[in-house]
C-alpha positions in Angstrom: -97.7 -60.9 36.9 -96.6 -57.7 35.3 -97.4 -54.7 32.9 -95.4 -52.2 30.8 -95.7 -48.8 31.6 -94.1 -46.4 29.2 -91.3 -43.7 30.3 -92.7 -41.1 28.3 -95.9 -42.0 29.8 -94.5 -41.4 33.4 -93.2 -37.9 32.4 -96.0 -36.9 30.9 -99.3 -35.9 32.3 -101.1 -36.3 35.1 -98.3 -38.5 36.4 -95.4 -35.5 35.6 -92.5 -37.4 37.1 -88.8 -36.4 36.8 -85.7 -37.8 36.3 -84.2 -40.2 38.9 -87.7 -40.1 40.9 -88.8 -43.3 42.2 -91.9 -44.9 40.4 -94.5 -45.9 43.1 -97.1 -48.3 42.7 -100.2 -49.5 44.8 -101.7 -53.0 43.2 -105.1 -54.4 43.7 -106.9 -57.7 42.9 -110.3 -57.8 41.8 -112.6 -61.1 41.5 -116.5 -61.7 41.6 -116.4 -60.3 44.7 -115.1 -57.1 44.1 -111.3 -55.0 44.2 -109.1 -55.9 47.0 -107.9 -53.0 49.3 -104.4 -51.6 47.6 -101.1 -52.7 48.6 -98.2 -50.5 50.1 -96.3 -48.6 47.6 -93.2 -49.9 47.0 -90.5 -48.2 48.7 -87.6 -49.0 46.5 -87.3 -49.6 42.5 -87.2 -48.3 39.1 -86.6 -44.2 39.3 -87.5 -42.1 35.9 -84.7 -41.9 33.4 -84.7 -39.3 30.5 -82.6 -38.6 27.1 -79.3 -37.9 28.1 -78.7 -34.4 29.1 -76.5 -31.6 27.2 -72.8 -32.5 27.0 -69.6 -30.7 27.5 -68.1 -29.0 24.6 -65.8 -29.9 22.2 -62.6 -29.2 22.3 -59.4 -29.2 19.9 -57.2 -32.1 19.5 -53.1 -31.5 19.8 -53.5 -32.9 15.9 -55.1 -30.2 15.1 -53.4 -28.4 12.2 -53.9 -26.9 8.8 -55.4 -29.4 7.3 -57.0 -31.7 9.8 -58.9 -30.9 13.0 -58.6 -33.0 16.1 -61.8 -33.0 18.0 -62.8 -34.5 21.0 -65.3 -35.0 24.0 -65.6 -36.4 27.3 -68.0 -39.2 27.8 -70.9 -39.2 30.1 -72.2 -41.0 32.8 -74.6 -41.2 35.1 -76.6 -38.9 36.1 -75.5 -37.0 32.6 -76.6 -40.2 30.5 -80.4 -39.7 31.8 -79.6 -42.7 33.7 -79.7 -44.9 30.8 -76.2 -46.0 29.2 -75.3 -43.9 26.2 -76.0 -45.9 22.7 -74.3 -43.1 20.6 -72.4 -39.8 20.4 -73.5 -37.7 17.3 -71.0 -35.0 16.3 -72.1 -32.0 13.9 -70.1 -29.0 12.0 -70.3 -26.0 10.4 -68.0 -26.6 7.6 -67.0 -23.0 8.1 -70.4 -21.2 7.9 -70.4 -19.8 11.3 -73.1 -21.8 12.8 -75.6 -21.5 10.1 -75.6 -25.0 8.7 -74.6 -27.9 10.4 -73.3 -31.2 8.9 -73.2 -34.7 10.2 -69.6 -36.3 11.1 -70.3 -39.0 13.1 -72.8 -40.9 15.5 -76.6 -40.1 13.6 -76.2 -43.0 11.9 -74.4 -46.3 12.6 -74.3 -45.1 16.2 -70.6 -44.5 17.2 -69.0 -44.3 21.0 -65.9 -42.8 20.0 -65.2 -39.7 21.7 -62.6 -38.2 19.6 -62.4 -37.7 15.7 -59.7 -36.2 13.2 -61.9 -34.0 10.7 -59.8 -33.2 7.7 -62.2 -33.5 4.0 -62.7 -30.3 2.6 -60.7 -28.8 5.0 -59.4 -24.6 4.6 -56.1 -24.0 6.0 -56.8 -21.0 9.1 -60.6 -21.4 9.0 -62.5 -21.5 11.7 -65.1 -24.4 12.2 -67.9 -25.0 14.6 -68.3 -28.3 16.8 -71.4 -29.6 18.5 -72.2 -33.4 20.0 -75.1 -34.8 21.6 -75.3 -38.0 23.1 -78.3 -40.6 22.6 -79.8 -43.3 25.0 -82.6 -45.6 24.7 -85.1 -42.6 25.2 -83.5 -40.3 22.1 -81.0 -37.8 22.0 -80.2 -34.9 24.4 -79.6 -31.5 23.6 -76.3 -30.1 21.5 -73.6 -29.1 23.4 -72.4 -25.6 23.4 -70.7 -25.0 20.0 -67.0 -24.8 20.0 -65.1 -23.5 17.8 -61.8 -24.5 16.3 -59.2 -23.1 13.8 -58.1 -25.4 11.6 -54.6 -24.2 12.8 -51.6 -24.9 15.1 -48.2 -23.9 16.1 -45.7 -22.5 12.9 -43.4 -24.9 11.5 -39.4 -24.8 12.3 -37.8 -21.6 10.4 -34.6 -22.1 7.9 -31.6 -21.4 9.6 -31.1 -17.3 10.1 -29.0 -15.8 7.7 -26.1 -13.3 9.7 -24.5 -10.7 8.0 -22.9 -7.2 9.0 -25.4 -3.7 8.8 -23.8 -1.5 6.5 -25.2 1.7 8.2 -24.1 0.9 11.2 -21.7 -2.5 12.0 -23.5 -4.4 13.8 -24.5 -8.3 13.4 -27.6 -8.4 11.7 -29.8 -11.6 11.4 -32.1 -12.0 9.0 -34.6 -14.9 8.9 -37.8 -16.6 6.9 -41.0 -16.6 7.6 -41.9 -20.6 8.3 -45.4 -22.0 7.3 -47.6 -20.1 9.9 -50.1 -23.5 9.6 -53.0 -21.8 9.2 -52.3 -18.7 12.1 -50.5 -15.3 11.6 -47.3 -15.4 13.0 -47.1 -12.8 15.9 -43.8 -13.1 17.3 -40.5 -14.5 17.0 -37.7 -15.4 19.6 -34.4 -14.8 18.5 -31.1 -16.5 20.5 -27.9 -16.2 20.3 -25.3 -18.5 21.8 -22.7 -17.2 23.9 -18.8 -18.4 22.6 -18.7 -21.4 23.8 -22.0 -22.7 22.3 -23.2 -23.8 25.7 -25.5 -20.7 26.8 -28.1 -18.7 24.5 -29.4 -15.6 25.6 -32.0 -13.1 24.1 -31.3 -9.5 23.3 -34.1 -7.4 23.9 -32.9 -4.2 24.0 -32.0 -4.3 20.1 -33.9 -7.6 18.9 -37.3 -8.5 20.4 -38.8 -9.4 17.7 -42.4 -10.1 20.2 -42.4 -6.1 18.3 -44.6 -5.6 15.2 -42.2 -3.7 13.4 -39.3 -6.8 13.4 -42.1 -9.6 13.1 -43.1 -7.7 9.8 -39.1 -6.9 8.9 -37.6 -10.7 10.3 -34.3 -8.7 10.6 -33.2 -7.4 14.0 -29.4 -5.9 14.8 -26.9 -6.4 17.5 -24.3 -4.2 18.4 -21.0 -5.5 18.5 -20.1 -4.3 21.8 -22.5 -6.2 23.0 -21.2 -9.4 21.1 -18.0 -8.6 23.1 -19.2 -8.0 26.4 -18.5 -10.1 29.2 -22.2 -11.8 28.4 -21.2 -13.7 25.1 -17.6 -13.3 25.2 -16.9 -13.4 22.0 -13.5 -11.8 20.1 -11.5 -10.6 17.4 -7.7 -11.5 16.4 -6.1 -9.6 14.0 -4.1 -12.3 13.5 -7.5 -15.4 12.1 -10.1 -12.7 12.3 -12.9 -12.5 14.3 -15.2 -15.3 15.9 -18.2 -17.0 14.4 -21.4 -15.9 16.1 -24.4 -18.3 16.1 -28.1 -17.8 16.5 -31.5 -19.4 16.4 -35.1 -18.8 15.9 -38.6 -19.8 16.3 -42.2 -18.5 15.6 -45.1 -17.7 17.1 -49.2 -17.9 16.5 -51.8 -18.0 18.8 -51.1 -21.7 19.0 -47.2 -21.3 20.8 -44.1 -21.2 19.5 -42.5 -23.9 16.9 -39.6 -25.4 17.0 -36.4 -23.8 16.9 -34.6 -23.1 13.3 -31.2 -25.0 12.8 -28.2 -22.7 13.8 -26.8 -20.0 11.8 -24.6 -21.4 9.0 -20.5 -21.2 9.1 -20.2 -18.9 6.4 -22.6 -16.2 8.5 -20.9 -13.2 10.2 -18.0 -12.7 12.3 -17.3 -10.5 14.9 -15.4 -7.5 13.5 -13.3 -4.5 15.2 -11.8 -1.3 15.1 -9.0 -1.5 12.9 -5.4 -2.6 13.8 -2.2 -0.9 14.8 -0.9 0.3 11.9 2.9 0.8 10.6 4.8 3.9 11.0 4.3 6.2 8.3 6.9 7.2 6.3 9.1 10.1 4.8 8.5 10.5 1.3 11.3 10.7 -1.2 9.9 13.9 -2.8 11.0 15.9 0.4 12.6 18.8 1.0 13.5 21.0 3.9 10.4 23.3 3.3 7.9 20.1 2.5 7.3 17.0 4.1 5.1 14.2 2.1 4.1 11.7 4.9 3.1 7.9 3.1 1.2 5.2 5.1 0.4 1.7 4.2 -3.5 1.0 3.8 -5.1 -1.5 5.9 -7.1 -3.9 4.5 -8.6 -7.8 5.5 -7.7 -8.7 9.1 -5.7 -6.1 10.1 -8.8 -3.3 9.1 -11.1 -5.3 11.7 -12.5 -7.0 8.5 -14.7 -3.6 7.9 -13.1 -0.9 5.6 -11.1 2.0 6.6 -13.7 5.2 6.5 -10.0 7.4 7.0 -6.7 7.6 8.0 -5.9 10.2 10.4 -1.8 11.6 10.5 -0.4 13.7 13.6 2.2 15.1 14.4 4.0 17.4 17.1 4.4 20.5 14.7 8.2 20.4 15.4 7.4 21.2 19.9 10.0 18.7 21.4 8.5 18.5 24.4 4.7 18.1 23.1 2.8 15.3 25.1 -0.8 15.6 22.7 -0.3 15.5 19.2 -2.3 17.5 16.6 -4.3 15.7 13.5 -3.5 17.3 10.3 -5.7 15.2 7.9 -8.7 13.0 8.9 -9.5 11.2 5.2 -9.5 8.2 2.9 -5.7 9.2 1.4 -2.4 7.4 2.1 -0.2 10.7 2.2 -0.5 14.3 3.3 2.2 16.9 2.4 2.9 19.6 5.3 4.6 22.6 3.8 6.7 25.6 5.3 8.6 22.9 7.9 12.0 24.3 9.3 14.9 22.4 7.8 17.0 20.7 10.2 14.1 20.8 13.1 13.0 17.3 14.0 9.1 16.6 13.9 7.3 13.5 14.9 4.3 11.8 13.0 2.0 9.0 13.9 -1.2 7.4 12.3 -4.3 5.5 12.9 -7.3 4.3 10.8 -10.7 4.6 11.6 -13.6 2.1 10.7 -17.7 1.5 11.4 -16.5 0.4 14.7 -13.8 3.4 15.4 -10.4 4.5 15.8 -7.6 1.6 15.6 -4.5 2.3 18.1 -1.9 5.1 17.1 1.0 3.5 15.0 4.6 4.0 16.5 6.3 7.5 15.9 8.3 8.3 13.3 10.9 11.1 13.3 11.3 13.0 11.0 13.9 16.0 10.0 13.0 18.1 6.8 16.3 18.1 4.6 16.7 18.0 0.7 19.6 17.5 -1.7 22.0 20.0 -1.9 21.3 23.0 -4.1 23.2 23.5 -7.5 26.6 24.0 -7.1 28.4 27.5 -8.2 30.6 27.6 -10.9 34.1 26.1 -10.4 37.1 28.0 -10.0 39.8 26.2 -12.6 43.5 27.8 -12.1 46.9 26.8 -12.2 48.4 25.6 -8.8 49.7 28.7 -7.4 51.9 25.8 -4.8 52.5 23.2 -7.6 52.9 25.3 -11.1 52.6 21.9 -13.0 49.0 21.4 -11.8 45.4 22.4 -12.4 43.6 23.4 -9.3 39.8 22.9 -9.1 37.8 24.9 -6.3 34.2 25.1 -5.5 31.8 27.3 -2.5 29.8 25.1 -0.5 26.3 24.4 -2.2 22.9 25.1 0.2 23.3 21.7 2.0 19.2 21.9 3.0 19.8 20.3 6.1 21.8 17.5 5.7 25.7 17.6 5.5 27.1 17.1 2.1 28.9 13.8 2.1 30.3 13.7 -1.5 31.4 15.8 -4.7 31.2 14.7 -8.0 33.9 16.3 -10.3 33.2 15.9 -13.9 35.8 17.2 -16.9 34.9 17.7 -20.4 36.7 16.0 -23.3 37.6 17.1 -26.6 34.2 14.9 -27.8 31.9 16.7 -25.3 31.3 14.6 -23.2 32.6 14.1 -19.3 34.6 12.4 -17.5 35.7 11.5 -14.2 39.4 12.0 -12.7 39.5 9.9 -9.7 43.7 9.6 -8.6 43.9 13.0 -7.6 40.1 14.5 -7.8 37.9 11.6 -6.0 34.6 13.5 -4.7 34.3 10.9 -2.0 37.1 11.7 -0.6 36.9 13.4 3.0 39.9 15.8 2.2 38.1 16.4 -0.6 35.4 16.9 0.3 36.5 18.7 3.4 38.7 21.4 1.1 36.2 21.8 -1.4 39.3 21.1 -3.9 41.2 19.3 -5.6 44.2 19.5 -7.9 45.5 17.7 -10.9 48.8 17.3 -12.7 48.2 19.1 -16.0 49.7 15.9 -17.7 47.1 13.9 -16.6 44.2 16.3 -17.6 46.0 16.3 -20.7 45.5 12.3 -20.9 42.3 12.1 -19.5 40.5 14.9 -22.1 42.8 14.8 -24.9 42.3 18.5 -25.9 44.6 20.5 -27.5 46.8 22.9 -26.3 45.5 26.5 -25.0 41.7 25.1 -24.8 39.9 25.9 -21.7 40.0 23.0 -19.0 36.0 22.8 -18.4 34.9 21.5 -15.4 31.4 20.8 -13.5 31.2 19.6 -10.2 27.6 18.6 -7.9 26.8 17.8 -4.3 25.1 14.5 -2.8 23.8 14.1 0.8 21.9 11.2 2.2 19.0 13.1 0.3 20.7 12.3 -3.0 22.4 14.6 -5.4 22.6 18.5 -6.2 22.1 19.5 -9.8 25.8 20.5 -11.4 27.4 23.7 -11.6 27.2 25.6 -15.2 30.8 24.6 -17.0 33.1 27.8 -16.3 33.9 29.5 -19.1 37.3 30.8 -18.0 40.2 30.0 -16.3 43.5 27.2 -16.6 43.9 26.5 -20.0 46.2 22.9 -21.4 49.4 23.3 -21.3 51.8 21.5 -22.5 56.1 21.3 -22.7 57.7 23.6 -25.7 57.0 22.9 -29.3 60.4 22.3 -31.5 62.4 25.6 -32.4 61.5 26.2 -36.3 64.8 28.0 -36.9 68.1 27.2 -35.7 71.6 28.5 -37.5 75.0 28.9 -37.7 76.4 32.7 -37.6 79.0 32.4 -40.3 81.0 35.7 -39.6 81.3 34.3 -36.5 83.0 31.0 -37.1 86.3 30.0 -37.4 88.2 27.3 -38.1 88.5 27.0 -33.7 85.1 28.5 -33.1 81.4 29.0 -34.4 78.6 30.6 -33.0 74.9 28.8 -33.0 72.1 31.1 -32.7 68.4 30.3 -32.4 64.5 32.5 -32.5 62.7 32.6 -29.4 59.9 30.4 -28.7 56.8 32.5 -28.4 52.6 32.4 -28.1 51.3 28.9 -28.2 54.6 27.6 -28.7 56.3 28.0 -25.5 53.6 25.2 -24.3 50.8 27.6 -23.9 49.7 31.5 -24.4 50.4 32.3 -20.6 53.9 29.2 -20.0 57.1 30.8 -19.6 60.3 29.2 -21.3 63.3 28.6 -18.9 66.4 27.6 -20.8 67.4 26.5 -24.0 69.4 23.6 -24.4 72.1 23.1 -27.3 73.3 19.4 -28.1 76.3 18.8 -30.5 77.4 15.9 -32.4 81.1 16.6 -30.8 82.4 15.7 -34.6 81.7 11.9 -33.6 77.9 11.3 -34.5 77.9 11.3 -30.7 75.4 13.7 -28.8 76.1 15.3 -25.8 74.6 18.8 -23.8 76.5 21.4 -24.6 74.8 24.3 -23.0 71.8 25.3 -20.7 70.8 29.2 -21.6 68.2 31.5 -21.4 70.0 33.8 -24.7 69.1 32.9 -28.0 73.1 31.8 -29.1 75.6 30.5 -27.9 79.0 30.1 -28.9 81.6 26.7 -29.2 85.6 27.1 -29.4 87.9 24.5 -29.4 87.3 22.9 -32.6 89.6 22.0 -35.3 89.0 23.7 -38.5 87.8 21.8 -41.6 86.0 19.4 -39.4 82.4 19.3 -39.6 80.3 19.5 -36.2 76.3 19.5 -35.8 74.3 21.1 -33.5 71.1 21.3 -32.1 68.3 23.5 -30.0 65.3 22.5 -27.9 63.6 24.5 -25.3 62.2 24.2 -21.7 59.4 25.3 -19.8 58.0 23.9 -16.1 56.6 21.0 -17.9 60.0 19.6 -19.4 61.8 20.1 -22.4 60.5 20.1 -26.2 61.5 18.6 -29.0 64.7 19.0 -30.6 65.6 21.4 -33.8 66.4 19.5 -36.7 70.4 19.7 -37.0 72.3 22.3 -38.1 76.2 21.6 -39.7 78.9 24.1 -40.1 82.6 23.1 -41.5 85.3 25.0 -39.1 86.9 27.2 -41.6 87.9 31.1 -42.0 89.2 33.3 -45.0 92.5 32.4 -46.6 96.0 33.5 -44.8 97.8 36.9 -46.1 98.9 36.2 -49.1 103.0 37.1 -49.5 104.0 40.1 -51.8 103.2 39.6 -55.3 106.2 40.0 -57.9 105.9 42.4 -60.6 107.6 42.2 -64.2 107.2 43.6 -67.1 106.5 41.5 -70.1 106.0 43.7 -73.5 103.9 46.3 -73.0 102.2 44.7 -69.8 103.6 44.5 -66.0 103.3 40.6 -65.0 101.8 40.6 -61.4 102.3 37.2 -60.0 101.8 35.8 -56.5 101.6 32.5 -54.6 98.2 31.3 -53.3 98.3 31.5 -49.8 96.7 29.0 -46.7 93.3 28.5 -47.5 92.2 27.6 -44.0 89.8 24.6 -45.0 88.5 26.4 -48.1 88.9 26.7 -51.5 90.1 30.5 -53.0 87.6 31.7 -55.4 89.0 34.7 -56.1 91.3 37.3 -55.5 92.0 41.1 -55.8 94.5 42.9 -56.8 95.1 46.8 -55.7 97.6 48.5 -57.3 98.5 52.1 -56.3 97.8 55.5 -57.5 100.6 58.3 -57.8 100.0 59.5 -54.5 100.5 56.2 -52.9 96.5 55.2 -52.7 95.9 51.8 -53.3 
């Protein structure tokens, strides 16, 4: 025997029973008679069960992203169920409304257990959404959870690979990196690593690049110095010889939801460490100096050997000319290859060094170079030209020492002019390299081979210019002198020689000759020495027959009626000159005394008669006939 009696009923008035309170019944039989006394209550049995009571809030799935939600629940149980299994969970949401309107996902109606659900129609990337469930047994539904609510966001994605490259302001590594998808949440930090050299360690550098900062979340660009790159903490270096060494660094993002993954590492193309520049060369003397200027050149650094970062300047120092100076002083601090230093001391030695500066600094001093301020010589005076006062037959050429600015004259170069104008060199007897030469400051030259060697004519001017080298290089020339040893050369011929006819006789005849003068005794300012007379001795065979400084001479011996030549040349200190054309005389004299004429008288006439006396080698032309007066006067 049994009856129903409804839960509701239970709960409700006048019986007012809660959950999980026993339900206690009496029971009594009535017949004809009448109603039996009641039983005992039961002691034991069915207790009150209710709709399930509120549930836990939702809460957000690890699929949650931008454009799904993950949403789940916990199940209940007893005593949370109402103590009646749960037939179905029913789960609401806002679709973004802030709790205003709520819209069925799942569980109203088929009924659904599941406790977990991935929401993702209609869906707004970083919008928040409100979640509710309520669970249902055979008595109805509970209550709504509290509302939960959940961002249809997660974690950002994995950034590109940071981008490295070297701060122009100020030579440090810079890294630069995209913003990845924030999926659906503002990105409010990002953690920046760099690896040491090896790869095998990653460190942080918060002192220049936390970017947790709101000013380098907003830039994604954060420096590092490169001393810090070089410390003993990354170990990372430069050669000068393959450059400097790849550095490589990561990244990842931040939201509300935790960091993403990290980026891929920095590409091999990025930055490399870079350094102060290199040792440089020596600098060097330019070619333009004298003894009052020095020009200093250096070679420019550029690629490896600049540290990979351009020279900002070049900075030259020297000792100003103090020996014994341990600190250098800098003369020019600037973008320039040379730097002139005037009013140096000649022959005083100065040293010079150099070093470049970059971003990162001052590169290490380049060795010294020594320098001692010289130039080439200074023009030369005019030359002394004279006849050899020791050797009359040569031409002396003299010169003062030239201004040697500091470095000793090693050579002479001693140029005569020829008849065309131009000059030429005379290198048997006048060699400018050589040390006597060079030493005496002179040199001197038979006049026979400047005679040669410029082929002008007699009683010209020898001209003559003459320069200085050093190891500088050569001194301007002299100015060509305008006076001094002229050509000279031997005698011209004699352009009259003769026979004195009063003076010859058939045994003797007497040559006589002009002097040689001017030009033609081999120059205006040669002496002549001697004549020399040749004859033909009668034979057509010439010999010497006399060496004088008169202008005659005379030859006995000879045989009258016999026909003898002579000749005449003269001498000077060069030799002789040229011979006279000859001269002939025929040895002869006037007639013999002719005997006494015979007188007759023929008619009226006195016959004078006489014989013809010794002609001596000529022929009479004529005679004369004196006859005396009364007083005896012929």
């Amino acid at each position: 025997m049994y009856c129903l009696v409804g839960m509701h009923d239970l709960r409700a008035a006048p019986f007012s029973l809660t959950y999980d309170t026993l339900v206690r019944a009496k029971v009594l039989a009535r017949n004809e008679r009448g109603w039996s006394a009641a039983s005992d209550a039961n002691t034991v049995g069915a207790k009150v069960q209710v709709e399930p009571l509120a549930m836990g809030a939702t809460m957000r799935g690890i699929l949650t992203g931008p454009t799904q939600i993950d949403v789940y629940w916990d199940s209940i149980t007893t005593p949370q169920d109402g103590g009646s299994p749960v037939l179905s969970y029913h789960l609401q949401y806002d679709n973004g409304t802030a709790a205003t309107t709520w819209y069925d996902v799942v569980g109203l109606a088929p009924d659904s257990l599941a406790t977990s659900i991935l929401v993702s129609s209609q869906l707004v990337s970083g919008t928040v959404y409100g979640f509710r469930v309520r669970a249902r047994n055979i008595f109805g539904w509970g209550p709504y959870s509290l509302v939960t609510s959940i961002k249809a966001a997660r974690e950002p994605g994995t950034p590109l690979a940071p981008v490295t490259s070297i701060d122009a302001a100020t030579g440090a590594l810079a890294i630069d990196w995209t913003a990845p998808d924030a999926r659906g949440d503002t990105i409010t930090a990002y953690l920046v690593e760099i690896a040491d050299k090896a790869g095998t360690t990653w460190h942080t550098e918060n002192a220049t690049c936390d970017a947790t900062q709101a000013a380098l979340v907003a830039a994604r660009r954060c420096t590092v110095p490169m001393t810090v790159l070089t410390s003993a903490k990354y170990g990372y270096a430069y050669s000068y010889a393959t450059g400097g060494d790849l550095v490589q660094v990561r990244v990842k993002a931040a939201n509300f939801f935790g960091f993403g993954v990290l980026s891929p590492v920095s590409d091999a193309s990025g930055a490399r460490i870079r350094a102060v520049p290199g040792q440089m060369a020596a600098p060097t003397e330019d070619a333009s100096c004298t003894d009052v200027t020095l020009t200093m050149n250096w070679v420019a650094l550029s690629g490896l050997s600049a540290g990979s970062s351009s020279v900002i300047a070049y900075s030259l120092y020297w000792d100003a000319g103090v020996a014994e100076a341990v600190t250098f002083t800098e003369l020019t601090d600037a973008l320039v290859t040379s730097f002139t230093v005037n009013a140096v001391e000649g022959g005083k030695t100065y040293r010079f060094k150099v070093r470049a500066r970059n971003i990162y600094g001052y590169g290490e001093y380049s060795p010294v170079t020594v320098v001692i301020p010289d130039d080439k010589p200074g023009k030369t005076a005019i030359a002394t030209v004279a006849v050899s006062a020791t050797t009359p037959t040569e031409v002396e050429v003299s010169w003062p020492l030239p201004n040697d600015h500091s470095s000793v004259i090693q050579s002479y170069e001693i140029l005569f002019m020829l008849a065309n104008g131009d000059f030429a060199k005379e290198l048997t007897r006048c060699d400018g390299t050589d040390a006597t030469v060079v030493s005496a400051r002179k040199c001197s030259v038979p006049m026979a081979t400047l005679r040669t060697l410029t082929a002008r004519p007699r009683d010209s001017l020898i001209r003559v210019k003459v320069r200085a080298f050093n190891a500088k290089g050569s001194g301007a020339f002299s100015e060509v002198n305008t006076a001094g040893a002229t050509i000279e050369t031997e005698p011209t011929n004699l352009s009259v020689v003769s026979i004195d006819v009063p003076s010859t006789s058939n045994t003797a005849t007497k040559v006589v000759w002009t002097a040689l003068t001017g030009s033609a005794r081999g120059g205006w300012d040669v002496a002549i020495t001697n004549y020399e007379v040749y004859w033909d001795q009668a034979s057509g065979t010439w010999a010497s027959l006399a060496n004088t400084t008169a202008l005659e001479t005379v030859k006995t011996g000879l045989v009258g009626g016999t026909v003898y030549q002579f000749k005449v040349r003269a001498y000077n200190k060069y030799g002789e000159g040229l011979f006279t054309d000859a001269v002939s005389v025929n040895t002869s004299q006037a007639p013999d005394q002719p005997a006494a004429p015979t007188l007759e008288v023929v008619g009226a006439h006195v016959k004078i008669s006489w014989v013809r006396p010794f002609r001596n080698h000529r022929e009479v032309t004529a005679y004369q006939i004196l006859l005396a007066t009364a007083a005896g006067v012929f």
